[in-house]
Structure formats: structure tokens, C-alpha cells
C-alpha positions in Angstrom: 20.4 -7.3 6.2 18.9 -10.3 7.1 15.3 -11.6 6.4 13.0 -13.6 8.0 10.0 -15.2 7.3 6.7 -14.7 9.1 3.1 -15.3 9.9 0.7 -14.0 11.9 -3.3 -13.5 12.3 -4.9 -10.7 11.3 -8.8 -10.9 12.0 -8.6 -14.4 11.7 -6.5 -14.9 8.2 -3.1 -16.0 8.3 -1.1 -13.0 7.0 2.8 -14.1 5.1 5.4 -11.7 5.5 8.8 -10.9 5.3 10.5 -9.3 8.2 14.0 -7.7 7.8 16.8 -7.0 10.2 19.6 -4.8 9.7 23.0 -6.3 9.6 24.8 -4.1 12.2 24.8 -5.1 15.6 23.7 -2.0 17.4 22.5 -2.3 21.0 18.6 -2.7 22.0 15.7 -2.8 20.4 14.9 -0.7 17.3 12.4 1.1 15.9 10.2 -1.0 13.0 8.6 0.3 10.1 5.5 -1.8 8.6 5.6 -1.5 4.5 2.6 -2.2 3.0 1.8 -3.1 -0.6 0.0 -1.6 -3.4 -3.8 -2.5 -4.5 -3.2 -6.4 -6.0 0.7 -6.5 -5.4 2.7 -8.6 -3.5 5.3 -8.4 -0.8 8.2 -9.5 -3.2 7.5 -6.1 -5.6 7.4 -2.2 -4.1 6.8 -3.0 0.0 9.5 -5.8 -0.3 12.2 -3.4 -1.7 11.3 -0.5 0.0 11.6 -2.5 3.6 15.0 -4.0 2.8 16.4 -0.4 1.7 15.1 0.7 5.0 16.6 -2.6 6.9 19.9 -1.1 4.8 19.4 2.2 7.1 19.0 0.4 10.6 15.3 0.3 10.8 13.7 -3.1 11.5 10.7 -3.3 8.1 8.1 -5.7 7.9 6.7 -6.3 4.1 3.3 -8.8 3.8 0.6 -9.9 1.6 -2.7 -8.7 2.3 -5.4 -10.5 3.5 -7.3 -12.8 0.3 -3.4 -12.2 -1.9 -0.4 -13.5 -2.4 0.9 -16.0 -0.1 -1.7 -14.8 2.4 -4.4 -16.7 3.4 -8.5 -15.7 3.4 -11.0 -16.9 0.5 -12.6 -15.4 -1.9 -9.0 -15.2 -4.0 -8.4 -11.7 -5.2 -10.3 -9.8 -2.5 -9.4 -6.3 -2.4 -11.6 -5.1 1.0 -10.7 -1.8 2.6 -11.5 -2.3 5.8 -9.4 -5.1 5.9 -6.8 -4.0 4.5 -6.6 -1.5 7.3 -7.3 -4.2 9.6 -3.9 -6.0 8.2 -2.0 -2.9 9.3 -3.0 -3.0 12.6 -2.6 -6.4 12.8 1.2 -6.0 11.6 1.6 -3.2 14.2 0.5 -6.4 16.8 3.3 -8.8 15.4 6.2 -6.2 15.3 4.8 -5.8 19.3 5.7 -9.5 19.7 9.3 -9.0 18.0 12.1 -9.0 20.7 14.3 -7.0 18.1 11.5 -4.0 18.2 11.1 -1.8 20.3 7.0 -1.5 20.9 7.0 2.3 21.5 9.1 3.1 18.2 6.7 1.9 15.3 5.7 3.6 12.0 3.9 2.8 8.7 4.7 3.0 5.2 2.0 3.0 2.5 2.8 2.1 -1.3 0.0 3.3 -3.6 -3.4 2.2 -1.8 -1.8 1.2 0.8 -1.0 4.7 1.4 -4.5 5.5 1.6 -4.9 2.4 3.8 -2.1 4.2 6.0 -4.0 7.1 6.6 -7.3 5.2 8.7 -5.2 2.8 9.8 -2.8 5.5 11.7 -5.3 7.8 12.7 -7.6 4.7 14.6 -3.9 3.0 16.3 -2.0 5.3 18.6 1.0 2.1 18.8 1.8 4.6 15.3 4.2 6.8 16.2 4.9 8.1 12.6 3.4 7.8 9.1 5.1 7.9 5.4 3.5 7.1 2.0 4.9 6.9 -1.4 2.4 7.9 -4.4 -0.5 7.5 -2.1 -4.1 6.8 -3.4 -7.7 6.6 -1.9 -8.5 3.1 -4.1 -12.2 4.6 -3.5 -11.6 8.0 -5.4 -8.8 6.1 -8.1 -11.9 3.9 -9.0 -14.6 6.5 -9.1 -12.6 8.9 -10.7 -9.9 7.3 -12.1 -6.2 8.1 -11.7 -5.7 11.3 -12.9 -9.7 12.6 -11.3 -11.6 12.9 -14.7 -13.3 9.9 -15.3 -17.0 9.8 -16.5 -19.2 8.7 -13.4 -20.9 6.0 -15.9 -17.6 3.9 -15.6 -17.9 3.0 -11.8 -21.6 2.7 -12.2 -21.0 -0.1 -14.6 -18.8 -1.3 -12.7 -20.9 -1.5 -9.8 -24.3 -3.1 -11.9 -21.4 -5.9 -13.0 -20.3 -6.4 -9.2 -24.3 -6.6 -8.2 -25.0 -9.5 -11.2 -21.8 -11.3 -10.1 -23.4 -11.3 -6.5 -26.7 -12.9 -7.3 -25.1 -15.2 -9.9 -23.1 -16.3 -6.8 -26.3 -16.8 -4.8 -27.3 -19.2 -7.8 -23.9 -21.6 -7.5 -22.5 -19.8 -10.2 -19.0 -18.7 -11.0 -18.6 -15.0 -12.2 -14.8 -14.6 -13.8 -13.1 -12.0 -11.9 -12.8 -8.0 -12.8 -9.1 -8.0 -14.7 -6.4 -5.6 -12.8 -3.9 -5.5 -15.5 -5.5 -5.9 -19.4 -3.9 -8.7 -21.2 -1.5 -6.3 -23.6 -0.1 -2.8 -23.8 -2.3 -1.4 -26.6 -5.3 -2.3 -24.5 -3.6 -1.0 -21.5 -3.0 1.7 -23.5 -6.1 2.2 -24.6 -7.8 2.2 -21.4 -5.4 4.0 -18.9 -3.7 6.1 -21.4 0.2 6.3 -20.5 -0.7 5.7 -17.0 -2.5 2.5 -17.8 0.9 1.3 -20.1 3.1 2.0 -17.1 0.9 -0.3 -15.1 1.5 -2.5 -17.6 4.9 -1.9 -17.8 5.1 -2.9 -14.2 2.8 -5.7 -13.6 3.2 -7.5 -17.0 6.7 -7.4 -17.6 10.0 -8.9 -16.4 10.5 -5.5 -15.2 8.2 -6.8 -11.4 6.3 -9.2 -12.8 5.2 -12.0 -9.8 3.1 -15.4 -10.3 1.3 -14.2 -7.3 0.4 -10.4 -7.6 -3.2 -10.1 -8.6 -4.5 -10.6 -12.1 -8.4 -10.6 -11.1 -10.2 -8.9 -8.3 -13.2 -10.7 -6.6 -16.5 -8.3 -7.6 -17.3 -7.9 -4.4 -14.6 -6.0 -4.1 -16.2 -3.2 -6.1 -18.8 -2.1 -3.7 -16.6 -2.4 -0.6 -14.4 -0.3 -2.4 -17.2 2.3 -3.0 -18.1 2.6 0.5 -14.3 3.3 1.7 -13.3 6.7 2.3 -9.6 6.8 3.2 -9.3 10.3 4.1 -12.0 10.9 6.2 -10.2 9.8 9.2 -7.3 12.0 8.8 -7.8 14.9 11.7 -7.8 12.0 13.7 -3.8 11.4 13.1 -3.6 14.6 15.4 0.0 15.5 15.8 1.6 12.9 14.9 4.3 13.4 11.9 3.3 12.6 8.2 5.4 12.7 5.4 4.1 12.3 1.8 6.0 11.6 -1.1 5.2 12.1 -4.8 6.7 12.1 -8.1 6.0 15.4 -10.4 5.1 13.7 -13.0 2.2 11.2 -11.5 -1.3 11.9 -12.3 -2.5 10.3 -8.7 -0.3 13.4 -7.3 -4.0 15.5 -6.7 -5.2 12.5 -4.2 -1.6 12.2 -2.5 -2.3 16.8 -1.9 -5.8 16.5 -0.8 -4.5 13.8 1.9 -1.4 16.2 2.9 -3.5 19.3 3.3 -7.0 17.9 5.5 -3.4 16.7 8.1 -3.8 18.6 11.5 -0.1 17.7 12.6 3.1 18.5 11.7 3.7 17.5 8.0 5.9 17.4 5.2 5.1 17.0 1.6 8.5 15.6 -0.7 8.5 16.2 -4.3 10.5 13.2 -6.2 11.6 15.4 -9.4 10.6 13.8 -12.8 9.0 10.8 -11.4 5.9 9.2 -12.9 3.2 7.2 -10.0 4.9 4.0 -11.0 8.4 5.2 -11.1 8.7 5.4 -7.5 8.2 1.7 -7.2 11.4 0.7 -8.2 13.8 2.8 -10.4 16.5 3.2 -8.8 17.1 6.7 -9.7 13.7 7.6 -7.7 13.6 5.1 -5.3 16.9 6.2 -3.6 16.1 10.0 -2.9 12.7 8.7 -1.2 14.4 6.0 0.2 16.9 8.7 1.8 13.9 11.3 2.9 12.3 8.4 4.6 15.0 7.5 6.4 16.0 10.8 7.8 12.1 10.9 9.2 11.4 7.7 10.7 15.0 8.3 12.4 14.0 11.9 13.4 10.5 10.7 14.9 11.5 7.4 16.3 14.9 7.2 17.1 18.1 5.5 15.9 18.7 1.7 16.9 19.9 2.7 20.2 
């Protein structure tokens, strides 16, 4: 497997990515997958392994940084819009078109986290998606409205959003509003906020375990109100007939958002339970990774073809 570095535009931001190529040297072009990242990532955690272990089974697999993260460009720092994220699939789907190693008629989407429920508009508005998969997908809308697991008091958004509304008219003043934290600062608050959820997040993003210099430690407040506006599921009749499969751990709390998605799809559909897997589990232990790495390889090479 071989990987290359790339850029490209996506409504005029410079997206960063990582494009990887199998190693065999099968005839033609080959079908591509585009892996995008959870909310606040980076390409170098979840996407990043999930593409190569797909380059592993012959599939050409873009990972990138969304717009305003990472190594990506777009200002302000720590943006987490919706529609653009959507808009950074579609731009992907345009790269891999440019890509003499892909074959433009044989392209798919993975979504990690929120970038599954990024998938789901993004597929259903771009017909060049022949296929769709997500891992532990989430609507960010609904995760932060109703937190993870669907039970959270409606008071917490609404603070959220009278915080985001102050930070915009301190900005219209010249001043500097600190960022709304992703991660807290140490387990026991994690703890304390997210519950076991909240110390696997932790766990992830805090750790040696995946921690990266460049995933997200503050989102931009304006990100809260874009965020209330999005809907990622609304747009899902509009996938039609083309194949979706959805993966989910048994053990995930986000699981309810990941079965509302699965059942409003019109097409054919399949629905992969990941025994004894927690939401953040399936981002990289290897012992859950590799059965979802397996199903997902069997259906992009069912629905788009082998390298040949």
C-alpha cells in the first residue's frame, strides 16, 4: 500500500489528504472509497486507518481534513459547519474523478462518526455515489441537542446556543471569545460530563492511545447554531436505491441515531452489528475494526467491482 499526499479545492478551501493505493498491480482503474473523519478529528486517526485497511483489500481510499481542521485550510480555526462538511465530500468525490488510478463510475463513501451523518446528504444530493457505508454514524445536530445516548435536558443546547449568540456580538465588537472545548481537560471531568461515554472520548482524543497535535481541542461558536439548523437525515429517501450499509457496535449509546438513519433508507440496505463494541471502539481496536473492516470490504466489492 502506497500513500500519497494530496490537495484539492473544496468550495474555495484547500482541502489536505491522504490518498492510498493498493500494492498489487491489478489491471485498470479501480473503484475508490472517500473516508471521512469524525466531528474535530483528523485524517491521521479513524478515516486514516480505516482507508489504508481498505487500500489493504484493493480499493483505492481517500482520507482528508475537513474544511477549517487539521492541515486543511479555511479560517475561523475549529469550524465545525455542516453544510460544508457535506460540501467536502462532494468535493473529494471531484478529486478521486481527476485520479487516473480510479475509475470515475466506481466511487463510494465511508462516514466515521458525524461524518456518517455527513454521508447520508452528501450521497443522497451526488449521484457520482455509487455506494454508501458508515461506521457508528451520528447526526452531530441530534448528538448535540440530545446528547449521545438521546436523553439530554433541552436546557443544555439552549445554553449552548445563548453562549454561541454572546460570542457572535462580542465578535462584532473586535473581541475574542475562547472556543467551546471538544474534549474536557481530564477524565474525571470527562467523566463527569459524558458519563462512560464522555471517558472513552477521552480515552481517545486525550491519550497516547490517538492522540494528534492537530485534532480539534476548541470549536469556533459559530459552529453551534449551524449545527442546530443541520438535519442529516432528512435527505435520506433521496439515496433511492442505491446500497447502504451501516455498522454499529452493541454496546454504543449513539446506536439509536445509527437505526433511525437505517430504517427512513428506501434502497436496499444492510444493518452490521459489531458484537461488544462501544461507539469509540470501532475507531481503532483491532479486535472491532477488523470484522467491519471485512463487511466493508465484501460490500464496496459487491456494489462496485473488483480492481479489474
Amino acid at each position: 500500500m502506497a500513500r500519497i499526499d494530496v490537495t484539492y479545492d473544496s468550495a474555495g478551501i484547500q482541502i489536505v489528504g491522504h490518498l492510498y493505493l493498493p500494492d498489487d498491480a491489478a489491471p485498470g482503474p479501480r473503484p475508490a472509497i472517500v473516508v471521512g473523519h469524525q466531528g474535530g478529528a483528523v485524517k491521521e486517526q479513524a478515516s486514516g486507518l480505516y482507508a489504508r485497511r481498505l487500500a489493504d483489500k484493493g480499493l483505492v481510499a481517500l482520507a482528508y481534513d475537513a474544511a477549517y481542521q487539521g492541515e486543511s485550510g479555511g479560517d475561523p480555526r475549529g469550524l465545525e459547519d455542516p453544510a460544508q462538511r457535506v460540501e467536502d465530500f462532494k468535493a473529494a468525490v471531484s478529486f478521486l474523478t481527476t485520479r487516473d488510478e480510479v475509475d470515475h463510475d466506481r466511487i463510494g463513501i465511508l462516514g466515521i462518526c458525524a461524518s456518517g451523518g455527513y454521508s447520508l446528504p452528501a450521497t443522497a444530493t451526488d449521484h457520482r455515489v455509487k455506494a454508501l457505508a458508515t461506521v457508528c454514524a451520528v447526526d452531530i445536530s441530534r448528538h448535540f441537542r440530545l446528547g449521545a445516548d438521546g436523553t439530554q435536558d433541552p436546557a443544555a443546547f439552549d445554553a449552548l446556543l445563548d453562549t454561541a449568540a454572546q460570542a457572535r456580538t462580542a465578535a462584532a465588537h473586535g473581541e475574542k471569545t475562547p472556543g467551546l472545548q471538544v474534549i474536557p481537560d481530564t477524565l474525571e471531568q470527562a467523566r463527569a460530563i459524558g458519563g462512560e461515554y464522555g471517558a472513552e472520548e477521552f480515552e481517545y482524543y486525550r491519550t497516547p492511545r490517538a492522540e494528534h497535535p492537530r485534532s480539534a481541542r476548541f470549536f469556533d461558536w459559530s459552529s453551534v447554531d449551524k449545527i442546530a439548523m443541520f438535519d442529516a437525515f432528512a435527505p435520506i429517501p433521496l439515496i433511492g436505491q442505491r446500497p447502504l450499509m451501516m455498522i454499529a457496535g452493541t454496546r454504543a449509546i449513539t446506536t439509536w441515531m445509527t437505526i433511525d438513519a437505517f430504517q427512513r433508507a428506501p434502497g436496499p440496505k444492510e444493518f452490521v452489528w459489531i458484537e461488544d463494541a462501544s461507539h469509540n471502539d470501532l475507531y481503532d481496536k483491532p479486535q472491532y475494526v477488523g470484522p467491519a473492516v471485512e463487511k466493508l470490504a465484501e460490500f464496496f466489492t459487491k456494489n462496485l467491482g473488483d480492481a479489474a
